[in-house]
N, C-alpha and C positions, 0 to 999 in steps of 0.2 A: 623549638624549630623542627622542621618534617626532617626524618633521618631520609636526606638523599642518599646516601652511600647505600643504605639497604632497599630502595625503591630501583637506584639504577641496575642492582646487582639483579635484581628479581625480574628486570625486565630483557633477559638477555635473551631470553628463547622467543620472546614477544618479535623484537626485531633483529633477524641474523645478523643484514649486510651492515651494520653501524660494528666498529672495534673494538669490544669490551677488553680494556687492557689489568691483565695481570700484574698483583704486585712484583717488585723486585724482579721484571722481567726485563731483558736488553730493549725490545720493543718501547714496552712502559717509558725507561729512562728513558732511550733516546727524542721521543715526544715530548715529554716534560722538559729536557732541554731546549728543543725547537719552541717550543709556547713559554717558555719559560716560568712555569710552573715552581711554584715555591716549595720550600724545603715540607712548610705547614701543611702543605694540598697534598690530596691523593687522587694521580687520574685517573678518572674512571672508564671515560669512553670517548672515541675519536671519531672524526668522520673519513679518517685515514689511517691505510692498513700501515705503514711503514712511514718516518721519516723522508726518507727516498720519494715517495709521494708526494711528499708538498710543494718539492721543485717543480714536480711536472705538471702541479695540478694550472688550471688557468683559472680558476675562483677562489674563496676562500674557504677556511674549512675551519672546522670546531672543534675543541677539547673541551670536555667536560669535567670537573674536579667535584669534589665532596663541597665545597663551596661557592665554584663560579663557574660562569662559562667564559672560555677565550676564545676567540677570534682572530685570526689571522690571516692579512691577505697580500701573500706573498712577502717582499722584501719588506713590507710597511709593519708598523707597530702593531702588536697585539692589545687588540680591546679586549676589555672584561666588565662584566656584569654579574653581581653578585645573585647567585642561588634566590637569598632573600629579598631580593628586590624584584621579582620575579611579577610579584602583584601589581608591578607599576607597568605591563606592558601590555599591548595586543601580540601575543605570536600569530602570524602570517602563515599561508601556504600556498605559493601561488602554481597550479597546476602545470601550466601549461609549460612555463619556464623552470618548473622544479627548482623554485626558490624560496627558500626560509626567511622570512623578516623578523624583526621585531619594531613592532610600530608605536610612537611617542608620540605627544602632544608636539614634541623640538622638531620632529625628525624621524626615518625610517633608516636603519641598522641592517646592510644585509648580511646576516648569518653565514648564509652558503649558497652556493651554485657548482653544480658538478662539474667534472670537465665532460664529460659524454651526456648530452640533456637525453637522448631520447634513450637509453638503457641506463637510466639511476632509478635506485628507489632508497637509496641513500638519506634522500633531502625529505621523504615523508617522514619515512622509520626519524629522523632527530625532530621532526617538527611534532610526532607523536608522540616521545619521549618526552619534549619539555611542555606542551600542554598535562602530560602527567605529573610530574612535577611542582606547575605551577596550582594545580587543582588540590595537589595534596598540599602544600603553602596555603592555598586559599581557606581549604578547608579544614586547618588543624587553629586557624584563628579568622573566627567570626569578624571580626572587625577590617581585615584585609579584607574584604566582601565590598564594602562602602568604599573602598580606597579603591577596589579596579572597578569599582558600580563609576566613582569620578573621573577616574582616563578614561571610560569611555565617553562618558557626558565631556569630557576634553576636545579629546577625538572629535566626537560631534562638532564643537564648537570649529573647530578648526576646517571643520569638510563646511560648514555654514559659511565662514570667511571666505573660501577658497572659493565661492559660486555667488558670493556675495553681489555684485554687479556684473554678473553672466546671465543670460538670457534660455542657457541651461547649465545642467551640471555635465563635466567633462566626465570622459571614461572613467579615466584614473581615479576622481573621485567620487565617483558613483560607484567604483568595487571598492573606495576604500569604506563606501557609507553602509553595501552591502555586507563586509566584513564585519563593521561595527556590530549592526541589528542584529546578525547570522554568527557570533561567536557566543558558548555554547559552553564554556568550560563548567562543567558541574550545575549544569541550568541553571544558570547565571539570569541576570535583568528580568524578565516577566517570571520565566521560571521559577528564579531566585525566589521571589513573594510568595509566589503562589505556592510553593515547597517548602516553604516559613508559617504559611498558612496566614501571612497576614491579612489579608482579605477576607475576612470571617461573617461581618454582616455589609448587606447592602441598602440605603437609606432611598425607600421609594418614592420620596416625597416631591410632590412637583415643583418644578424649581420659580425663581419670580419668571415675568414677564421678560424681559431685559437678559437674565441667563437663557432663557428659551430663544432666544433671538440669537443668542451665540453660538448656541449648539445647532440651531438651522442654519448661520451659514459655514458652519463648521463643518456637519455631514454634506453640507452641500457641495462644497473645494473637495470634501476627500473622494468624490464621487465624478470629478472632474480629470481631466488629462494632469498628466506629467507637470510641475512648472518649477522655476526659482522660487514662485510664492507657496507651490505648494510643500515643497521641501522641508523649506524652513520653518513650515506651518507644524508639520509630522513633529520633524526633530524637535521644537521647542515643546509641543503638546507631549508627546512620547517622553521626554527627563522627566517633564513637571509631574506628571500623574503617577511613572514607577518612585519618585521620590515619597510619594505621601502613604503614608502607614494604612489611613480608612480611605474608600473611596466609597460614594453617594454611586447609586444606578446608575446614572447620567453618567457619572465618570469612568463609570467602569462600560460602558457599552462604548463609550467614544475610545477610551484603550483599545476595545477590542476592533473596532472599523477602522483605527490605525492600525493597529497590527497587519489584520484581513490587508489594508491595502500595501503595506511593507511585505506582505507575503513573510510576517514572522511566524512560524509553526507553534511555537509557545503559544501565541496568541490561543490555542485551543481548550488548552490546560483553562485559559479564563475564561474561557464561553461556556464551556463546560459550569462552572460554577457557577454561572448567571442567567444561562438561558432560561430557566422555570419564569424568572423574574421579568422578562423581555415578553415583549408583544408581537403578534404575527409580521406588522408591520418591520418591527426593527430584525427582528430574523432575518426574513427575504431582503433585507436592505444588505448584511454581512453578507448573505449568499451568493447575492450580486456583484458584490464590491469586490469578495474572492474569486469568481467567474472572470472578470474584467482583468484582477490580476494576471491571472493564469492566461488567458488572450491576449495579455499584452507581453509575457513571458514568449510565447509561441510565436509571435509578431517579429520580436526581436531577433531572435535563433531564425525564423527565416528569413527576413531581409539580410541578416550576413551571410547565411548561403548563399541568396541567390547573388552577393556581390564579391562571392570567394574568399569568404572570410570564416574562421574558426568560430564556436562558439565557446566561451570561457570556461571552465566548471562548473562554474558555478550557475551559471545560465542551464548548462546541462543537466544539471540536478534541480533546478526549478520547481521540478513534478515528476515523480516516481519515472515516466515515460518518455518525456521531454528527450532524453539522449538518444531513445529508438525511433522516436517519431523524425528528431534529426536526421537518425543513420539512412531511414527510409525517404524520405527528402533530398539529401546528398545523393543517393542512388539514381534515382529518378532524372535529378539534372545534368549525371552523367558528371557529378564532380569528384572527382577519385582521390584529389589530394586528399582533402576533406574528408571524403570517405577511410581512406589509409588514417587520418592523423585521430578519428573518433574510433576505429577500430582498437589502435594502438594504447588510444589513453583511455581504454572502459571502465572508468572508475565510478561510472553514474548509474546511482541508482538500481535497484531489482525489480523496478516497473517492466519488463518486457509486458508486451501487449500478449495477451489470452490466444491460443489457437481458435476460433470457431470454426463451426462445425461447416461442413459442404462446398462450395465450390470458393467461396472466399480464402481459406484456407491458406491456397497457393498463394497469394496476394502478402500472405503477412511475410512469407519466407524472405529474408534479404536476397540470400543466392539466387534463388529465383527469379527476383528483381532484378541484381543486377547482371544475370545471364540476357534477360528481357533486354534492359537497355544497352549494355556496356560490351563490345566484342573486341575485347582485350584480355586472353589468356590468363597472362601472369596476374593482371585484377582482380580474375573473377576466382584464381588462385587463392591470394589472400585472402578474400574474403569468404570462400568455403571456408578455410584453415579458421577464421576467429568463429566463423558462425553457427556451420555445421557440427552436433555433438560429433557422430559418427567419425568426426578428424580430430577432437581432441583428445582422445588416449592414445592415436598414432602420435599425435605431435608432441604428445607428454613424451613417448618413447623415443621418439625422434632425438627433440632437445638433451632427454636425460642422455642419448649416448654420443651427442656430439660434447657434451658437457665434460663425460668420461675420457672421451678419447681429447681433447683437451688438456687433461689433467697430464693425460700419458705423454702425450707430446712434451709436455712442460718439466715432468719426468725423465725421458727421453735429454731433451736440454741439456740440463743438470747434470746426468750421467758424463755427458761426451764433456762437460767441462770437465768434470771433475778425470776423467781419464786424460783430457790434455794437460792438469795440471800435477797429475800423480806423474805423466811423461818426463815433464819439464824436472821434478825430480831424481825420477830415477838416472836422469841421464847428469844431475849435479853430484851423486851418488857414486857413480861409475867414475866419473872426473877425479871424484875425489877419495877414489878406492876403499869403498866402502859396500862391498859384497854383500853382508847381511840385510843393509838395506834395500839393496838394490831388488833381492829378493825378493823381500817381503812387500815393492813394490812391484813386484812382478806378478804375483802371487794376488794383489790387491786388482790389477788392470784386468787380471782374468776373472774374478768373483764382478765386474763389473761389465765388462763384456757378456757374459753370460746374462747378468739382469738386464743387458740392453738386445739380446736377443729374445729374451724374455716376453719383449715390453714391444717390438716388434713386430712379434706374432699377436701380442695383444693391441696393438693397433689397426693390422691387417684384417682383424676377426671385429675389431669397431667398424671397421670400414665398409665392411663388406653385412655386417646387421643394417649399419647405416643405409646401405643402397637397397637392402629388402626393403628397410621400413619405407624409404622415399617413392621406390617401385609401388609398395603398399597405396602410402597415400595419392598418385598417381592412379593407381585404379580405382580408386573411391571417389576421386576428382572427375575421373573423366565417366563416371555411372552418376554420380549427381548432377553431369553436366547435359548428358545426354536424358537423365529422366526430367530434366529440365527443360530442352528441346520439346521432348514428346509432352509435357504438359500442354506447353503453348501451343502445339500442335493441334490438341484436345480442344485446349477452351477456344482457339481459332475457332473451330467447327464447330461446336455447341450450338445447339440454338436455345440454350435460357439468352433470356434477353438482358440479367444484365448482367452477365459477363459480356453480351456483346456489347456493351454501353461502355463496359469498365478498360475494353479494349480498344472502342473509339475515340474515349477520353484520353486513356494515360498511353495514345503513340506516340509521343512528342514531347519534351519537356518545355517546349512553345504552347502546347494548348494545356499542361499543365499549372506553368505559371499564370494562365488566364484564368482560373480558380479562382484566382486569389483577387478578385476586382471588389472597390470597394464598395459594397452594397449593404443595406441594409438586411438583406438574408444572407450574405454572401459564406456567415457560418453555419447555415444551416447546406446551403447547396455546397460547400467544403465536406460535410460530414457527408453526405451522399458519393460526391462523385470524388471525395478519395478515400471511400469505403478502405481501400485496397491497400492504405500506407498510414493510416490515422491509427491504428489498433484498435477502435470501439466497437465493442460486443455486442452486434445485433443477430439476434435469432433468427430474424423474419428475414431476410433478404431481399422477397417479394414481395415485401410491406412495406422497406424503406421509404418510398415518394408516396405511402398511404395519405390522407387525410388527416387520421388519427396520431401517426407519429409528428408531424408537422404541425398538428395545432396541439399537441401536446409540450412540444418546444417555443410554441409560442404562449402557453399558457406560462411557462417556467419563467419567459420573460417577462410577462407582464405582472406575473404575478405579486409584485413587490408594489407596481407602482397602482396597485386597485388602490392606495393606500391616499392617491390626489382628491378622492369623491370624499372621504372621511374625514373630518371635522380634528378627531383625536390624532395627538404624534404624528401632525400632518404640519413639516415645517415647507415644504416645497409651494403650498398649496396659490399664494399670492405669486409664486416665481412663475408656475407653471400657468395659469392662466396667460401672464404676459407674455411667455414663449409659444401658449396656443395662436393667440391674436397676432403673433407674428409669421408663426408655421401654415395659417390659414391665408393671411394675404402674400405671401411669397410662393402659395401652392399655387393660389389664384393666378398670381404672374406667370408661371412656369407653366400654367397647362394653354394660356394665351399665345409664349413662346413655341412650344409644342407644336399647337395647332398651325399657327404660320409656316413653318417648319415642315408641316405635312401638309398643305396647302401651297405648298411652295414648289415641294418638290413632284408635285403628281403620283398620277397613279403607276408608274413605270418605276421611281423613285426607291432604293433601296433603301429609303427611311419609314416606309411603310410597312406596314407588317399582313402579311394578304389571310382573309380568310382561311377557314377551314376547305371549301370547296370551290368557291368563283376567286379564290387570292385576289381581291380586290378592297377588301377593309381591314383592321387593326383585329386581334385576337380577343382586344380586351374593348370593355365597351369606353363610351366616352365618361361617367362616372368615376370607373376604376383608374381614367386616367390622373384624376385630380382628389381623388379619395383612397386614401392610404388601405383601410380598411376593406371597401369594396373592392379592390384591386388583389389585397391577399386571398379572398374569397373566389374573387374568379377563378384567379392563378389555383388554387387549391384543387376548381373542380377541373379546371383542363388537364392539369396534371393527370390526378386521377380517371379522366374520358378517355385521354389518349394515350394512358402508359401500354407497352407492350404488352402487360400481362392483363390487362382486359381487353385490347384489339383483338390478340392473337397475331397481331403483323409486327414484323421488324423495321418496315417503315416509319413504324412510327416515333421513332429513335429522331429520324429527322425531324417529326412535329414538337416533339419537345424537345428541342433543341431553337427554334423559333422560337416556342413560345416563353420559354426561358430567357434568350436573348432580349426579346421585345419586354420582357417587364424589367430587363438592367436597363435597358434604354430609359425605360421610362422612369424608371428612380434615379440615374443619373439627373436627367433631368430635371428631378424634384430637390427644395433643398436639405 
């Protein structure tokens, strides 16, 4: 068995704030008493500095021995789990709440919960510690491997039950399915193999007629929205295929389009080893599938924005960037909670978005942001303090001497007890005519005095660094607040055209949210007009609404489905026809709707959209209104006719702003 006692002992510089307790120390006993630790155990480390502490605490808290963990919560029985049973769990870490689980096929165990949620780091440091733990257990006998490869195939089952006749899967169990796929101990499940190396050949053989028909409508569901059917589709495919030792082609590329669509990162470890074997087709298929993920990741994080709601950690960690692209979002709507509670908890990811170069620049800065939207002092406050480098070695010096002065205070304390109880003394002393001692507390009140004027001047001199440094940070707040004024100032008056675009668009977090409408370009015109909070690295600036980058995006998309004309690895090909013949006659109906619609309402009618010069006809001809295709083509060349930067005029800010409006209309309208 893993020697815990020398793994715990090793890891003590690893995590401070956890209690590594000393043998034969009063501390020691006194915990072993309260947890009631056996004579056989030695404890090693607490989630509590003192005895004294477990009264106050208001959760439970943890001792750790050379053999088990205990539990205790409050006046109630202490639970234990054995060290070596270790293999039989999911440990948990739920972020937001700073809580440790251990999660069962029975039942979920909670470990600990702090009494201060938003200043512990208590509850990571033990949840760090016993994944270490469990990893060196797992890892010192292969065979435990198969045994937590089965609690999670458990687990699974159990999150399938729970959603079983739901029409979807609920939160709670959706992070608990997340945690399943997303736990990581010593790359575990995909990993696991793939670091075993079992997957050594791939069998290319075509499979019958009949398996071909399963793997089309297989890729086909996984390529589909969210469902209960699709769930349970994942999770039962995802056990069956990591359980088998060989996988055929087929089997291993459909592993990897589950993974791609569970957003598992292992999954790349196995693409890696198959791509040569894979066809252009199935490539751009994963490429897509991963696309969609991550869109549907980003979907998620802002609809709880915009309904004032947190996004999990886990959400936040989705994508390297995911938590900045939040931060920059929460800014914009002017949501400060949220903004405070993602500042607070930055534990996502080292995605920051790239500075580019020239006038975009200002746009990535958060402070800037929210100097732009937020006129709230103390707001824009905090969020210099987390964002701005320039205030993190003040606020490093800051903390470290309110820390100190702190200690002194706490110092300070201690003294004046301990002088009121030398008093209480000398005066039982005096009572009891006993001169020599009376002395030598006399003698003792004065060597403490003297430390407690000591300790006075060295508070005053804390006190008084303290107010340079705040003075400090204070002038560095209000120089970043005011070069923040005069930027906007600046790109106010500019006349590149699209800063003045970027400042029509993002004045409101009303015509902000109006981005986000649901259109068939609608990510492509996201990436454009919020150049400014997206973090994506465009050189061009003045190329953005090119031709060339926009049918270049649209190349990216189609690129997978060239794949409906070909004969080969073409399972969609009977589906898709059928959805043409229907996409064709419901186009058909909608552009007849259209038309009465604009026939209806005349030529005064703000349902029309007026020429370029007599505003009297539509932008787009009557073809592009019912042809998918000629309609992007138009749209493409308007754009480019009347962007600012071929006019020469800032007018024309307004023209494509119509002409942009009238082709949502008109995809609204399509189905």
């Amino acid at each position: 068995m893993a020697d815990f006692r020398q793994l715990i002992r090793a890891s003590e510089r690893e995590y401070p704030n956890l209690n590594y307790l000393k043998e034969d120390s009063e501390t020691s006993r006194e915990l072993a008493g309260v947890f009631g630790v056996s004579e056989n155990e030695i404890p090693l480390v607490c989630t509590a500095q003192k005895a004294n502490d477990l009264a106050l605490s208001i959760g439970k808290n943890v001792l750790i021995t050379d053999t088990s963990v205990l539990i205790k919560d409050g006046e109630g029985p202490v639970m234990r789990m054995p060290l070596s049973r270790l293999y039989s769990v999911l440990i948990s870490y739920k972020s937001r709440k700073k809580k440790v689980l251990f999660i069962t096929p029975s039942g979920r165990i909670e470990l600990y919960t702090p009494k201060m949620v938003f200043k512990d780091n208590i509850s990571f440091e033990l949840y760090s510690l016993l994944v270490t733990l469990q990893n060196a257990l797992i890892n010192e006998n292969p065979s435990l491997k198969e045994s937590y490869y089965h609690t999670l195939d458990a687990l699974s089952s159990y999150v399938k039950s729970c959603f079983k006749n739901q029409a979807y899967l609920s939160d709670e169990n959706r992070e608990l399915l997340i945690e399943i796929l997303h736990t990581d101990p010593n790359n575990l499940i995909a990993g696991m193999v793939l670091k075993e190396d079992r997957y050594r050949t791939f069998d290319a053989t075509v499979p019958p007629a009949q398996e071909e028909k399963f793997y089309s409508n297989y890729l086909t569901l996984i390529a589909t929205d969210y469902s209960s059917r699709l769930y349970r589709t994942m999770i039962k495919a995802y056990s069956r295929l990591l359980s088998k030792d060989t996988l055929s082609l087929k089997d291993a590329y459909l592993l990897c389009a589950l993974g791609y669509r569970m957003n598992d990162q292992k999954t790349y470890l196995l693409y890696d080893r198959i791509q040569k074997y894979l066809t252009e087709n199935q490539k751009h298929f994963l490429n897509y599938i991963s696309a969609r993920v991550s869109r549907e990741g980003m979907d998620s994080c802002m609809s709880m924005i915009l309904t004032g709601k947190i996004p999990s950690g886990l959400q936040l960690q989705f994508t390297d960037d995911m938590g900045f692209d939040c931060l920059h979002y929460a800014i914009i709507l002017e949501k400060k909670e949220i903004v405070s509670e993602l500042l607070k908890q930055k534990t996502w990811g080292a995605g920051e978005p790239s500075r580019s170069a020239g006038l975009a620049n200002s746009f990535y800065d958060y402070f800037f942001l929210a100097s732009w939207h937020i006129n709230d002092v103390m707001f824009l406050r905090e969020v210099f303090i987390y964002t701005r480098p320039e205030a993190s070695e003040v606020c490093r010096t800051l903390k470290r001497g309110r820390s100190l002065r702190g200690i002194a205070v706490s110092r300070l304390s201690l003294i004046n007890n301990k002088i009121a109880t030398i008093k209480k003394r000398q005066i039982e002393a005096l009572n009891s005519g006993n001169p020599m001692a009376y002395s030598d507390y006399e003698l003792a009140i004065s060597s403490l005095l003297e430390e407690k004027n000591d300790l006075k001047l060295e508070l005053a001199y804390l006190k008084k660094c303290e107010e340079q440094t705040e003075d400090e940070l204070d002038v560095l707040f209000n120089k970043a607040l005011s070069q923040a004024k005069e930027m906007l100032a600046v790109l106010k008056t500019t006349a590149h055209p699209m800063v003045s675009y970027m400042l029509q668009t993002l004045k409101s977090p009303e015509s902000f949210i109006t981005l986000h409408a649901m259109t068939p370009d609608s990510y492509t015109l996201l990436r454009y007009r919020g150049l400014c909070f997206l973090g994506k690295a465009f050189k061009d600036l003045k190329g953005i609404l090119s031709s060339e980058i926009i049918e270049s995006e649209e190349a990216d998309r189609k690129r997978f489905f060239t794949a409906k004309t070909s004969p080969i690895n073409n399972p969609w090909r009977e589906h898709e026809r059928e959805q043409e013949k229907k996409r064709e006659k419901d186009r058909k109906k909608s552009y007849e709707n259209y038309q009465d619609n604009a026939d209806g309402a005349g030529d005064n009618s703000t349902g029309n959209r007026p020429e370029r010069g007599s505003r009297k006809t539509h932008w787009f001809s009557e073809a592009a209104i019912h042809d998918d295709r000629i309609l992007k083509k138009e749209y493409h060349l308007l754009i480019k006719r009347y962007h600012p930067d071929q006019t020469g005029n800032s007018d024309g800010l307004e023209t494509l702003k119509e002409i942009i409006e009238e082709k949502d209309m008109i995809l609204r309208q399509a189905p």
